[in-house]
N, C-alpha and C positions, 0 to 999 in steps of 0.2 A: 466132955467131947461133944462135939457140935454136929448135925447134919447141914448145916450151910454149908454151899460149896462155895468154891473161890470164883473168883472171876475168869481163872485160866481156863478152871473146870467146865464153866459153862461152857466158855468160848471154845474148849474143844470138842465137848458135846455138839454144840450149836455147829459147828463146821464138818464134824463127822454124817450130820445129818442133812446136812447141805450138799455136800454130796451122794449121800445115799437119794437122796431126793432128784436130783440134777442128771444121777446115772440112772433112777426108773425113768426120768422121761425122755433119756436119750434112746432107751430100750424100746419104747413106746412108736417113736418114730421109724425105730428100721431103718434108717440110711437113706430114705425113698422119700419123693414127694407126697407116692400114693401113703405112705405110712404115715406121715406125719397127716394126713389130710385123714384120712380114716379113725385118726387115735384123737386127734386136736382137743378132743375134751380133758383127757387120761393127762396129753401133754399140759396142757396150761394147770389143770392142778398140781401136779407135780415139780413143774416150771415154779407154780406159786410157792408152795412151799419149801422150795431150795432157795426163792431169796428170801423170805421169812428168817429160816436161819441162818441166811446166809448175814440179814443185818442185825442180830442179834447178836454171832458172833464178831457181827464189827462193832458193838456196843460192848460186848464185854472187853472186847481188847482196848477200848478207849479206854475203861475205867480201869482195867491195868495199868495202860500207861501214869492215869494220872495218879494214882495209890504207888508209885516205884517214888 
């Protein structure tokens, strides 16, 4: 038995977390100008790493496609 994951595994890893990522720094911002201008640090790291995995999971689902 293997601990490698498949590539689905990542990519839904990678996408679960992309979202969890993308919804703290919606949080961050509060709806507001003043909020997002208050938080702007909290938001862009947060920001960053929801596209991080956000293109990892578009990297696993490529190498699904081509492994089908």
């Amino acid at each position: 038995m293997s601990d490698q994951k498949t590539p689905q595994e990542i990519g839904t890893h990678a996408l679960n977390k992309a979202v969890h990522y993308a919804d703290k720094a919606d949080r961050y911002a509060g709806g507001t100008f003043a909020g997002a201008e208050a938080n702007a640090e909290h938001i862009a790291i947060y920001g960053g790493l929801a596209t991080v995995y956000a293109d990892i999971a578009k990297a696993a689902a490529a190498l699904t496609d081509n492994n089908v």
